[in-house]
PDB file of the backbone (N, CA, C, O) and the ligand in Angstrom, with CONECT records:
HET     ZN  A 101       1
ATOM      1  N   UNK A   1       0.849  -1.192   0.000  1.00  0.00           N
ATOM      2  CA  UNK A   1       0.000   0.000   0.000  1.00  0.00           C
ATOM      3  C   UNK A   1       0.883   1.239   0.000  1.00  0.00           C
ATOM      4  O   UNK A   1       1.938   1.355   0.623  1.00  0.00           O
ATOM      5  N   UNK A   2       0.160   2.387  -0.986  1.00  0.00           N
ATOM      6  CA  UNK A   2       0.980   3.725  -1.145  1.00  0.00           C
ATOM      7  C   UNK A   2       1.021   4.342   0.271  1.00  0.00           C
ATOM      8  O   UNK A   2      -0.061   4.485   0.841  1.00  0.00           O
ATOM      9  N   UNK A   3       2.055   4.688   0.843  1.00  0.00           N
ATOM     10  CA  UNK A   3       1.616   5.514   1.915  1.00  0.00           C
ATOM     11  C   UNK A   3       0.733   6.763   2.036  1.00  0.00           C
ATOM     12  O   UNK A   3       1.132   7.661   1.295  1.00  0.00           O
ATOM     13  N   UNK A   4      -0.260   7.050   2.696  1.00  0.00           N
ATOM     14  CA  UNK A   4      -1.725   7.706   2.396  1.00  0.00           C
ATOM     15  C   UNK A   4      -1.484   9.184   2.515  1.00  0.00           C
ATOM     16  O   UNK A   4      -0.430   9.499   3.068  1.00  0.00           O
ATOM     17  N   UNK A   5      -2.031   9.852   2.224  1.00  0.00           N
ATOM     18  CA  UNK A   5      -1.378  11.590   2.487  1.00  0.00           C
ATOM     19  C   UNK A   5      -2.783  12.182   3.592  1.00  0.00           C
ATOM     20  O   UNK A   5      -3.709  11.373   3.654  1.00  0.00           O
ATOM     21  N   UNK A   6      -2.935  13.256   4.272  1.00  0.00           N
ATOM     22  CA  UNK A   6      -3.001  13.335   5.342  1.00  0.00           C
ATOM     23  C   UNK A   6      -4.402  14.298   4.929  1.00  0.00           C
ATOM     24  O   UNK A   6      -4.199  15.503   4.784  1.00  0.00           O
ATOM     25  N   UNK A   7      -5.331  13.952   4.805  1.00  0.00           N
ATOM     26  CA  UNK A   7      -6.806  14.459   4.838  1.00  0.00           C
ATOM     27  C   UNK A   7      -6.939  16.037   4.966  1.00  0.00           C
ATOM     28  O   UNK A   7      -7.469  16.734   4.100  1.00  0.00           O
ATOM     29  N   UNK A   8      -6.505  16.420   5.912  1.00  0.00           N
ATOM     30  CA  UNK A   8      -6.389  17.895   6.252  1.00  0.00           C
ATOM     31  C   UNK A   8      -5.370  18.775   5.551  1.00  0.00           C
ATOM     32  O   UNK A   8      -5.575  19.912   5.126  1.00  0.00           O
ATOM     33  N   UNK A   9      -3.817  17.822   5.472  1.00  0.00           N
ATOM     34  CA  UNK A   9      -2.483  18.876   5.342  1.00  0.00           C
ATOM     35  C   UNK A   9      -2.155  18.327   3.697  1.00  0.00           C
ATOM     36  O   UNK A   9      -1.484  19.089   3.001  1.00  0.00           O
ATOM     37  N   UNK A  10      -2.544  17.251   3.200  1.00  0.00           N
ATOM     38  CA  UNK A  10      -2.223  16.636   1.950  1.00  0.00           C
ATOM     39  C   UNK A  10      -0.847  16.785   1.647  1.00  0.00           C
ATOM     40  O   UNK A  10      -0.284  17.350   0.709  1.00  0.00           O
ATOM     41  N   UNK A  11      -0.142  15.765   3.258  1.00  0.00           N
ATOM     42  CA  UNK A  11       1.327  15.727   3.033  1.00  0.00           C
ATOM     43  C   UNK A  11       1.698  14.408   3.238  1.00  0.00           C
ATOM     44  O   UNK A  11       0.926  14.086   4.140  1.00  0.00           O
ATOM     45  N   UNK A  12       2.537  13.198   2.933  1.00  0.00           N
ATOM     46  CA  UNK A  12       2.204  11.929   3.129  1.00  0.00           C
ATOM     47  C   UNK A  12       2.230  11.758   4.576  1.00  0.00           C
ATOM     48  O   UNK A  12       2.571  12.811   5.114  1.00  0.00           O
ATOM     49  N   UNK A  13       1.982  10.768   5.447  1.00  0.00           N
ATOM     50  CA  UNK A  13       1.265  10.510   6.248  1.00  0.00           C
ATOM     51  C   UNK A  13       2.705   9.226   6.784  1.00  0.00           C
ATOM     52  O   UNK A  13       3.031   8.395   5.937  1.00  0.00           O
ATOM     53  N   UNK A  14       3.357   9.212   8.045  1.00  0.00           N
ATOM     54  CA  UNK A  14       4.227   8.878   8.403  1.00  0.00           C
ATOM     55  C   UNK A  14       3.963   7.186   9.087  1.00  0.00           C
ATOM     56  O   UNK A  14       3.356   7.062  10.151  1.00  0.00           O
ATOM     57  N   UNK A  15       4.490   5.990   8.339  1.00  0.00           N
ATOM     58  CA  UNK A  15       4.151   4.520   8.577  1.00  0.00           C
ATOM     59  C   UNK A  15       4.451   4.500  10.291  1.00  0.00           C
ATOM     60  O   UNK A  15       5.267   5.233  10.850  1.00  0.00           O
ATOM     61  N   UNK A  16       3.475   3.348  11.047  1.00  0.00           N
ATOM     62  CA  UNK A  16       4.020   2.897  12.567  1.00  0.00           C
ATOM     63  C   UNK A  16       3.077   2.522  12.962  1.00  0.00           C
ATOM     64  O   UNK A  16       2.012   2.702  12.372  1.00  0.00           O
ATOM     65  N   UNK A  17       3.193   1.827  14.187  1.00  0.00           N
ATOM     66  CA  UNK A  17       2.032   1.140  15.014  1.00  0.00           C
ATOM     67  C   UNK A  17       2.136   1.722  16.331  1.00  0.00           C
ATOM     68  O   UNK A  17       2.858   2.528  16.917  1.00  0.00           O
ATOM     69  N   UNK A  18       1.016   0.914  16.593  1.00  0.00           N
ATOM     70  CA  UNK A  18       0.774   1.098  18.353  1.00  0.00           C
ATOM     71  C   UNK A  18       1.141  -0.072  19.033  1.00  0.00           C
ATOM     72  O   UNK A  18       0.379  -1.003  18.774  1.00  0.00           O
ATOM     73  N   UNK A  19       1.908  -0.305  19.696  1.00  0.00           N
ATOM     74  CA  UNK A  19       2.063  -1.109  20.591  1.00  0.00           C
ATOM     75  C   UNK A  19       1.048  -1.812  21.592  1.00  0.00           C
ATOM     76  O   UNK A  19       0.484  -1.185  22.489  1.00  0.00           O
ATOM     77  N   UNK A  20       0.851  -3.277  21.343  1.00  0.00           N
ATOM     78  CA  UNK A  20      -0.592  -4.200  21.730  1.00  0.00           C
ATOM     79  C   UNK A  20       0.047  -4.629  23.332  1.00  0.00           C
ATOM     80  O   UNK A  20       1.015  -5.388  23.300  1.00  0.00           O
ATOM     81  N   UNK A  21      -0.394  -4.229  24.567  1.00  0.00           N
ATOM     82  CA  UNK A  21       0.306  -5.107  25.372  1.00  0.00           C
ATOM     83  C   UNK A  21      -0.363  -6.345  26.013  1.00  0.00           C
ATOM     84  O   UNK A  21      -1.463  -6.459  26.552  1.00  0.00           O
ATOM     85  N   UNK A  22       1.052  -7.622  25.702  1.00  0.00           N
ATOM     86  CA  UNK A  22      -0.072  -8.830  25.874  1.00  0.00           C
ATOM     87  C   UNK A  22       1.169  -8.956  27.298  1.00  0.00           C
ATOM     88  O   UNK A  22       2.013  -8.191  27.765  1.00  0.00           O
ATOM     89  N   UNK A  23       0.549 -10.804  27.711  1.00  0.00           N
ATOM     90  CA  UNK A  23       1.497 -11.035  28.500  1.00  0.00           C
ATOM     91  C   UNK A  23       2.540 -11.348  28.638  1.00  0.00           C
ATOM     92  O   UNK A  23       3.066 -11.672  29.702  1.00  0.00           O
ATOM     93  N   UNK A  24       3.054 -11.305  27.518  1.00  0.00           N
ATOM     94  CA  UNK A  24       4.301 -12.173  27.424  1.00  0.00           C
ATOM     95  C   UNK A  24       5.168 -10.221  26.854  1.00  0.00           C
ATOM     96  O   UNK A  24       6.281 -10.206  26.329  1.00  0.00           O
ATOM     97  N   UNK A  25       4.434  -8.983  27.095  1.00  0.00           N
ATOM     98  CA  UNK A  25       5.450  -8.301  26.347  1.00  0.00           C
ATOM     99  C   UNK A  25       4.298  -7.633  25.690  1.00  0.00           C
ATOM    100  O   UNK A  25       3.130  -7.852  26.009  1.00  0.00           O
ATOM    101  N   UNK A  26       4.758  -6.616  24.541  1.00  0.00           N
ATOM    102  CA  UNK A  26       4.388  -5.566  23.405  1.00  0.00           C
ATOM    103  C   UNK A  26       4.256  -6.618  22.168  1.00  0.00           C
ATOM    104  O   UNK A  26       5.070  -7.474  21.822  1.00  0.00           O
ATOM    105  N   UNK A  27       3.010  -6.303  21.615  1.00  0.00           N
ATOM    106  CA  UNK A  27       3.352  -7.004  19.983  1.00  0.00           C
ATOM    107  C   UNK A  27       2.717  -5.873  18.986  1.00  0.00           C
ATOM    108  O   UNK A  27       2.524  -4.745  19.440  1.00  0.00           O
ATOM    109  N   UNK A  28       2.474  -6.101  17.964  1.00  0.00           N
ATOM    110  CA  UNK A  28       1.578  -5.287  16.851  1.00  0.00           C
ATOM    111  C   UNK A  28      -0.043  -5.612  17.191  1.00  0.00           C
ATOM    112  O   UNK A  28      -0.484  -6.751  17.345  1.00  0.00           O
ATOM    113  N   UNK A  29      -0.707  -4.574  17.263  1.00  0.00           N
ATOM    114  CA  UNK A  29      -2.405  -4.234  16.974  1.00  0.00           C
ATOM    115  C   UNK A  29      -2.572  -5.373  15.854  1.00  0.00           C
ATOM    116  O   UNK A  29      -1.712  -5.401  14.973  1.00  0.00           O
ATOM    117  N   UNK A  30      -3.682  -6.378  15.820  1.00  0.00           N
ATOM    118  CA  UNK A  30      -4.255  -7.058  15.055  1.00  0.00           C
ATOM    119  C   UNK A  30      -5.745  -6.831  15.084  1.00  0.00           C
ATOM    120  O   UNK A  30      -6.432  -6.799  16.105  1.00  0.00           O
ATOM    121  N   UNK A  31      -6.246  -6.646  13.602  1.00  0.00           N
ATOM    122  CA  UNK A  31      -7.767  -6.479  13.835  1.00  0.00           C
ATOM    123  C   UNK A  31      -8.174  -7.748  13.059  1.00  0.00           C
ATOM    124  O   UNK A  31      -7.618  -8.249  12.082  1.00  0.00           O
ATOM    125  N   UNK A  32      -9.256  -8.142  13.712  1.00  0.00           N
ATOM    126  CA  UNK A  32     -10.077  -9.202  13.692  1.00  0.00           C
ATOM    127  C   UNK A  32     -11.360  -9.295  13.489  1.00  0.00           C
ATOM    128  O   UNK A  32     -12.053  -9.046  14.475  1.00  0.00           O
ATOM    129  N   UNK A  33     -12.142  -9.703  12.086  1.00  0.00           N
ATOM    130  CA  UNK A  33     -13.319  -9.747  12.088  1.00  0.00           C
ATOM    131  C   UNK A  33     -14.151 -10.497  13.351  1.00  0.00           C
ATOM    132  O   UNK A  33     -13.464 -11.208  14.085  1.00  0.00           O
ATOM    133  N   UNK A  34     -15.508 -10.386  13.629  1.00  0.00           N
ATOM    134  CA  UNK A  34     -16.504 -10.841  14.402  1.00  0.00           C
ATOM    135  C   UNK A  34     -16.228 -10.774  15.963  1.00  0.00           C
ATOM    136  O   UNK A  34     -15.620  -9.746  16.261  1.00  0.00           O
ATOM    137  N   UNK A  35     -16.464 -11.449  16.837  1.00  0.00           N
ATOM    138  CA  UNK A  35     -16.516 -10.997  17.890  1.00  0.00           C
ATOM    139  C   UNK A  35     -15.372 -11.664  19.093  1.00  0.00           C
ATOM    140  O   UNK A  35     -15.101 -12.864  19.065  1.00  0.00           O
ATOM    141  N   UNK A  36     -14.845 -10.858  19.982  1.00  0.00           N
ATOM    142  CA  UNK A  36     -13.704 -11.620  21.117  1.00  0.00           C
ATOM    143  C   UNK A  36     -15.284 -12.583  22.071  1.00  0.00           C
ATOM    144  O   UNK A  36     -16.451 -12.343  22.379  1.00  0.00           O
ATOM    145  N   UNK A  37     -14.378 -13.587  22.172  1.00  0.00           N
ATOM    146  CA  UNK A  37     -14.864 -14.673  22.721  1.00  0.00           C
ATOM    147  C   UNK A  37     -13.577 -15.148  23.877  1.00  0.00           C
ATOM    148  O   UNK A  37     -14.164 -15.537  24.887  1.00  0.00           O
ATOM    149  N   UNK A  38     -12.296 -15.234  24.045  1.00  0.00           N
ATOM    150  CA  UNK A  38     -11.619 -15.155  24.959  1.00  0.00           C
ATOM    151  C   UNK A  38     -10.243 -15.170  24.735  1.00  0.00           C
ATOM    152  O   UNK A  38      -9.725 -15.163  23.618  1.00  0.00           O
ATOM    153  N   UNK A  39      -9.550 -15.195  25.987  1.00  0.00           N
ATOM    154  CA  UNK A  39      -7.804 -15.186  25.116  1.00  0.00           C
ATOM    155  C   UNK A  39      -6.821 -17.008  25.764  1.00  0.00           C
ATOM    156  O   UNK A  39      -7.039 -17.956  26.518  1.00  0.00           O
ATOM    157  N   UNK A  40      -5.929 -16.589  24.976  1.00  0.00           N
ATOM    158  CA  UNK A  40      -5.392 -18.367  25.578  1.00  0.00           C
ATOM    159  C   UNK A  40      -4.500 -18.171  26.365  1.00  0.00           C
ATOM    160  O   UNK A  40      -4.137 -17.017  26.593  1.00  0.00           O
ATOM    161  N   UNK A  41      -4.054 -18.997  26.838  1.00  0.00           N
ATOM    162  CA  UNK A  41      -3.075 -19.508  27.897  1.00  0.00           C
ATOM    163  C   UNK A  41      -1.852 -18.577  27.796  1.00  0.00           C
ATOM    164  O   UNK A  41      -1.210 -18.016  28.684  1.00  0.00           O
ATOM    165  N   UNK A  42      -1.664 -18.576  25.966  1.00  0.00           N
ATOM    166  CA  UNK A  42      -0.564 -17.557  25.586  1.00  0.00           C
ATOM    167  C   UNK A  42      -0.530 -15.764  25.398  1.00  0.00           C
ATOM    168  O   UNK A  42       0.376 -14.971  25.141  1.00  0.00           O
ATOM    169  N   UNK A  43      -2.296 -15.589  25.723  1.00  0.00           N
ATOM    170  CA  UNK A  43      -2.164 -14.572  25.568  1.00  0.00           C
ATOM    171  C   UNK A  43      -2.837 -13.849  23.892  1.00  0.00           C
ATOM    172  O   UNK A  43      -2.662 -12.647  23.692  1.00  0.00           O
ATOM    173  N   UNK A  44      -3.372 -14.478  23.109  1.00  0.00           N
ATOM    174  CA  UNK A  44      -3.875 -14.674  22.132  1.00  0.00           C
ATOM    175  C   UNK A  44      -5.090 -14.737  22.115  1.00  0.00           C
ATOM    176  O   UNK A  44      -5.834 -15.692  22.337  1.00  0.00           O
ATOM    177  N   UNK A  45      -5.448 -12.986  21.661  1.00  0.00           N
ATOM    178  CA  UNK A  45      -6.994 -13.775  21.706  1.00  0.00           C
ATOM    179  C   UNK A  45      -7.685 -13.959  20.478  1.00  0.00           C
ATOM    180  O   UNK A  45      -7.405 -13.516  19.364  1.00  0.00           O
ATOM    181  N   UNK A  46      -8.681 -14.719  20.866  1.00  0.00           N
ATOM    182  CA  UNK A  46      -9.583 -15.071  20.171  1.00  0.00           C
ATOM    183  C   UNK A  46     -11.145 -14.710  19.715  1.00  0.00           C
ATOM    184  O   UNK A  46     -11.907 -13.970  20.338  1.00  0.00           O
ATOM    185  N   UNK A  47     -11.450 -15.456  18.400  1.00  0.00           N
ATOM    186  CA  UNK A  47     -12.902 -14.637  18.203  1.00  0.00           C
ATOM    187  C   UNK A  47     -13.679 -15.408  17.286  1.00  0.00           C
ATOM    188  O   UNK A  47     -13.093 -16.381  16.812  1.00  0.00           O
ATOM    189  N   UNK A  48     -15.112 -15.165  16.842  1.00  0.00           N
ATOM    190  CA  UNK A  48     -16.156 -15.595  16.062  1.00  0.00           C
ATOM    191  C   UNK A  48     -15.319 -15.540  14.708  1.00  0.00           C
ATOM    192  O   UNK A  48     -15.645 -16.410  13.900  1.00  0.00           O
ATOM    193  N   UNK A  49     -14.490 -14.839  14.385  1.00  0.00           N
ATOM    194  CA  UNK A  49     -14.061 -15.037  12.882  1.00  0.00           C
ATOM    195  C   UNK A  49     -12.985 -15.636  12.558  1.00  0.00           C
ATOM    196  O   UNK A  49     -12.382 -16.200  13.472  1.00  0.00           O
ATOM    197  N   UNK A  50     -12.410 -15.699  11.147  1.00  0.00           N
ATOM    198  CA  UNK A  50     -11.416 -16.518  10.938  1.00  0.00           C
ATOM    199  C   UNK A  50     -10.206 -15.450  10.402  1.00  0.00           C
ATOM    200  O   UNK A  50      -9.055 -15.887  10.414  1.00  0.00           O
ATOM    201  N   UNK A  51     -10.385 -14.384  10.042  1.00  0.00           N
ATOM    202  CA  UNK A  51      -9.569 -13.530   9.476  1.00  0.00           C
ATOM    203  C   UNK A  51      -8.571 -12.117  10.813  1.00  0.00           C
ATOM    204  O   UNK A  51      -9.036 -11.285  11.592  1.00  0.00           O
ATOM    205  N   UNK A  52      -7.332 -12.454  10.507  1.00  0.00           N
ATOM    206  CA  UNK A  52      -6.693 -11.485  11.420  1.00  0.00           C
ATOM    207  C   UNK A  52      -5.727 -10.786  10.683  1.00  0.00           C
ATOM    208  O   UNK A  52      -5.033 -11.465   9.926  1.00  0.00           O
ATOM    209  N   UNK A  53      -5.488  -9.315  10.751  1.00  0.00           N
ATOM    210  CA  UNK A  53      -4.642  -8.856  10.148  1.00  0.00           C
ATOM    211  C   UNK A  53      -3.736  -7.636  10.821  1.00  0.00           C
ATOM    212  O   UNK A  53      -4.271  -6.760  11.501  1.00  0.00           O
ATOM    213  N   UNK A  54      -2.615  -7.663  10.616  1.00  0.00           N
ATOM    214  CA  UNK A  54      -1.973  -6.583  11.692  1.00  0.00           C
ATOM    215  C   UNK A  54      -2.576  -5.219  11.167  1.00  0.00           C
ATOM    216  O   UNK A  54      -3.213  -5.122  10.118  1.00  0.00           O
ATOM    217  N   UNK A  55      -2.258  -4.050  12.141  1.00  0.00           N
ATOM    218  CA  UNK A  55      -2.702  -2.591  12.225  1.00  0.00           C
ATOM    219  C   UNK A  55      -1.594  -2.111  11.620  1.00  0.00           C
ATOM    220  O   UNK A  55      -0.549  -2.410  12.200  1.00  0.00           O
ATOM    221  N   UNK A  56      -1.497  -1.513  10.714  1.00  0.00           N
ATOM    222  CA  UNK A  56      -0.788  -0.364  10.713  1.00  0.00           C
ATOM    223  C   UNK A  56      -1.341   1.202  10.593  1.00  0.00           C
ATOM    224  O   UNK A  56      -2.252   1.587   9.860  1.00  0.00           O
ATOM    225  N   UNK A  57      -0.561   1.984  11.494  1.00  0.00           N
ATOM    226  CA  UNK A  57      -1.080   2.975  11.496  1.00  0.00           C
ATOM    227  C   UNK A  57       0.072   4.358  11.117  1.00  0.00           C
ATOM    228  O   UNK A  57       1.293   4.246  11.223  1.00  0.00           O
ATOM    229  N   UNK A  58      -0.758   5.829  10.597  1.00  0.00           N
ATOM    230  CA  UNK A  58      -0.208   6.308  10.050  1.00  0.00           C
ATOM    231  C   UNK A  58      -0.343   7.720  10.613  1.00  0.00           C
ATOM    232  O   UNK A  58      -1.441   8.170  10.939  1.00  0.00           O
ATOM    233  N   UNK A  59       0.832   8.436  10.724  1.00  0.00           N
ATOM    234  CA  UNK A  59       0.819   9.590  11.376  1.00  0.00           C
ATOM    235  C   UNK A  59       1.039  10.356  10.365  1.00  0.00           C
ATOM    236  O   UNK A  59       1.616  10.017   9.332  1.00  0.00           O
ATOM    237  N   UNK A  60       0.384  11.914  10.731  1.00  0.00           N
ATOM    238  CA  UNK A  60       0.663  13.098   9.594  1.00  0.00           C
ATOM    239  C   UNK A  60       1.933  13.855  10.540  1.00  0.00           C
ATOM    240  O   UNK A  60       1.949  13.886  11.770  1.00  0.00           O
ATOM    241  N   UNK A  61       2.730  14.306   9.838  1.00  0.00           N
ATOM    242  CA  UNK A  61       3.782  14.775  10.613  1.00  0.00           C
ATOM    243  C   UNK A  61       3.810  16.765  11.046  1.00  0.00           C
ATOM    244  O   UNK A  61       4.559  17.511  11.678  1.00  0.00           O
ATOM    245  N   UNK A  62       2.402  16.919  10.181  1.00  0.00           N
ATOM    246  CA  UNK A  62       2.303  18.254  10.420  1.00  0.00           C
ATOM    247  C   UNK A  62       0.579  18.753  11.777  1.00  0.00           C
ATOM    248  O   UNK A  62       0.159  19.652  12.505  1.00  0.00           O
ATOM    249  N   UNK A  63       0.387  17.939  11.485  1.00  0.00           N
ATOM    250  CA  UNK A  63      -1.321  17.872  12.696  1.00  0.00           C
ATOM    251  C   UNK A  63      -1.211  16.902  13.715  1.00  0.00           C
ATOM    252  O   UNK A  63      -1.491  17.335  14.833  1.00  0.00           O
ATOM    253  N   UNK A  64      -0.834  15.535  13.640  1.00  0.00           N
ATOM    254  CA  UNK A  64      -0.284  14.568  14.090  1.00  0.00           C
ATOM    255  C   UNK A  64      -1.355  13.372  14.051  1.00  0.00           C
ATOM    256  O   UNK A  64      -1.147  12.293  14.607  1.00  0.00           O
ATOM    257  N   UNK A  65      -2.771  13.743  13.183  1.00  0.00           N
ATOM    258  CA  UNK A  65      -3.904  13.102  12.971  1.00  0.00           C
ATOM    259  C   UNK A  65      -3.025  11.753  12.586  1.00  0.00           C
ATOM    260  O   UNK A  65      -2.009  11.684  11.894  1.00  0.00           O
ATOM    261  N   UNK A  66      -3.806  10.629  13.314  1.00  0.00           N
ATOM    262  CA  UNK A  66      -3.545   9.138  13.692  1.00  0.00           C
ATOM    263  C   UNK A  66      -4.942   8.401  12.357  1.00  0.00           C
ATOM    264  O   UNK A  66      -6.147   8.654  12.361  1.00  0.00           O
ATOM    265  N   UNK A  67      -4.236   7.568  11.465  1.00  0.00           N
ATOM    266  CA  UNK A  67      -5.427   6.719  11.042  1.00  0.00           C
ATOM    267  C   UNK A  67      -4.929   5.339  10.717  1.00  0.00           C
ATOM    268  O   UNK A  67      -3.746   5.171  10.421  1.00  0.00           O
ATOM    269  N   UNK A  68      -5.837   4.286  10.765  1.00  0.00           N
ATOM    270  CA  UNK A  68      -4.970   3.550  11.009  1.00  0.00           C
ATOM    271  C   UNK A  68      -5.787   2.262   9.329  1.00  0.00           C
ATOM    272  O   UNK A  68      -6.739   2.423   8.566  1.00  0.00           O
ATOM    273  N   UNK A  69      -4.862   1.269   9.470  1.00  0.00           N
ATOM    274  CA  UNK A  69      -5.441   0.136   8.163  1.00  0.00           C
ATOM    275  C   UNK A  69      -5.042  -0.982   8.472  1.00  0.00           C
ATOM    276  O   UNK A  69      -3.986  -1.126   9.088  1.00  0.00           O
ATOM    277  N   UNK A  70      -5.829  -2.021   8.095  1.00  0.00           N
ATOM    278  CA  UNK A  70      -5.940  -2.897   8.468  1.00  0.00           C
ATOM    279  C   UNK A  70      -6.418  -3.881   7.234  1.00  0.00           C
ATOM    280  O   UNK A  70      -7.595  -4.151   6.996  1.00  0.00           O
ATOM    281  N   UNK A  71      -4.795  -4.571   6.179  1.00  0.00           N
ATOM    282  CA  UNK A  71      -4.937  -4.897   5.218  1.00  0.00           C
ATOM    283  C   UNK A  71      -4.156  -6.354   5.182  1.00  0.00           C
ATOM    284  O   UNK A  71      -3.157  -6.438   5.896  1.00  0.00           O
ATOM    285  N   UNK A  72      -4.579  -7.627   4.319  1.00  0.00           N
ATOM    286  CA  UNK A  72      -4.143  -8.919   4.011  1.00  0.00           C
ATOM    287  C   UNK A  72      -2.217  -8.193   3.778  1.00  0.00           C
ATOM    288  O   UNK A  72      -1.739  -7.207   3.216  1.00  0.00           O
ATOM    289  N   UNK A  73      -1.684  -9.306   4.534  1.00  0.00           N
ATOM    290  CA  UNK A  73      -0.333  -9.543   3.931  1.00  0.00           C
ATOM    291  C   UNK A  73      -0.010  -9.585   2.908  1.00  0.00           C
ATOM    292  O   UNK A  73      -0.427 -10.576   2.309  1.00  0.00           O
ATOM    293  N   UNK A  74       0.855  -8.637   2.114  1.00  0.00           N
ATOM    294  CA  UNK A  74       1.047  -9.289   0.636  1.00  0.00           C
ATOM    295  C   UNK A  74       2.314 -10.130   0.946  1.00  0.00           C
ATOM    296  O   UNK A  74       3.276  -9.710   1.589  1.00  0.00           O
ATOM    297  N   UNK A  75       2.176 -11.587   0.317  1.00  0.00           N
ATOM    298  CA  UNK A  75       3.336 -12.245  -0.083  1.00  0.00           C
ATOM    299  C   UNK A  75       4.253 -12.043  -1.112  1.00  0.00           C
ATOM    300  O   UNK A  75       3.947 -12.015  -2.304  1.00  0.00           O
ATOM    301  N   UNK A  76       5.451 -11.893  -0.633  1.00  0.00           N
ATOM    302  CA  UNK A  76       6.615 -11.464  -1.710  1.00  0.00           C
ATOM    303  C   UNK A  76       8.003 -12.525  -2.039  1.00  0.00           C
ATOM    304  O   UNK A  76       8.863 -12.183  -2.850  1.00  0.00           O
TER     305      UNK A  76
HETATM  306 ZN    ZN A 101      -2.359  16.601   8.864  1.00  0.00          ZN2+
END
């Protein structure tokens, strides 16, 4: 994905995440269709759907407006 330009300032929009805290530590934001139903032993949770995909999110470097996406892995 192109990196996105910034709604308000139409300047590109700076790649990064938010930090998820599980138990074992920090990982990447994953969004998940349907609904949390519980987490495992490891810390993993779980839900009604089958699809998970990491967050990435994108900062404007002049407003500091946060948006974030949530897109399939491309394999390379
Ligand atoms: Zn902006």
């Amino acid at each position: 994905m192109k990196d996105p330009a910034c709604p308000d300032c139409n300047v590109v929009m700076e790649r990064g995440f938010i930090p998820d805290l599980r138990r074992t530590g920090y990982d990447e934001t994953y969004w998940m269709n349907g609904h949390f139903t519980t987490i495992t032993s490891l810390g993993w949770g779980r839900g009604t759907g089958g699809v998970s995909m990491k967050v990435v999110t994108y900062r404007c470097p002049d407003c500091g407006l946060l948006r974030e996406y949530a897109q399939p892995e491309k394999r390379e």
